[in-house]
C-alpha positions as CSV (number, residue, x, y, z in Angstrom):
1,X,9.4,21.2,19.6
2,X,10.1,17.6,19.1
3,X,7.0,15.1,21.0
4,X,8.4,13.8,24.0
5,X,7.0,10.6,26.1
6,X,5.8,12.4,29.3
7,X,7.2,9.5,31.7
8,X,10.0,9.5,30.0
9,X,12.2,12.8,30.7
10,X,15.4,11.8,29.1
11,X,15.9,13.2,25.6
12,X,16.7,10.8,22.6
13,X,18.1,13.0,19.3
14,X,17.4,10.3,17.2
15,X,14.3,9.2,18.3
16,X,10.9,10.8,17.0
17,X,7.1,9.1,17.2
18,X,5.6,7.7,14.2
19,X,1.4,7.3,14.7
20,X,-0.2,5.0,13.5
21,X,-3.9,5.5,12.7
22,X,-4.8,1.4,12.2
23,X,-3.9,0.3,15.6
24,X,-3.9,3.5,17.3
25,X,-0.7,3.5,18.9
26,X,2.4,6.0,19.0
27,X,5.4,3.7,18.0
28,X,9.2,5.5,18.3
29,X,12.0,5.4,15.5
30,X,15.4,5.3,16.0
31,X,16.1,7.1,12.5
32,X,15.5,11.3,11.8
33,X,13.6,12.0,9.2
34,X,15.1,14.4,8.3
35,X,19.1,12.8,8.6
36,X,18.1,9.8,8.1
């Protein structure tokens, strides 16, 4: 269920997207929320 990049097909476990609203652009994190 985790958002994936659509050109990019390799799966990251410890990567997930964080949006941001002011500049409008999808910027991906190295840490899990949820492990972090």
């Amino acid at each position: 269920m985790a958002a994936r990049p659509r050109k990019n097909n390799i799966s990251i476990p410890n990567l997930y997207p964080l949006y941001s609203r002011k500049v409008n652009k999808v910027y991906w994190r190295y840490k899990h929320p949820i492990t972090g």
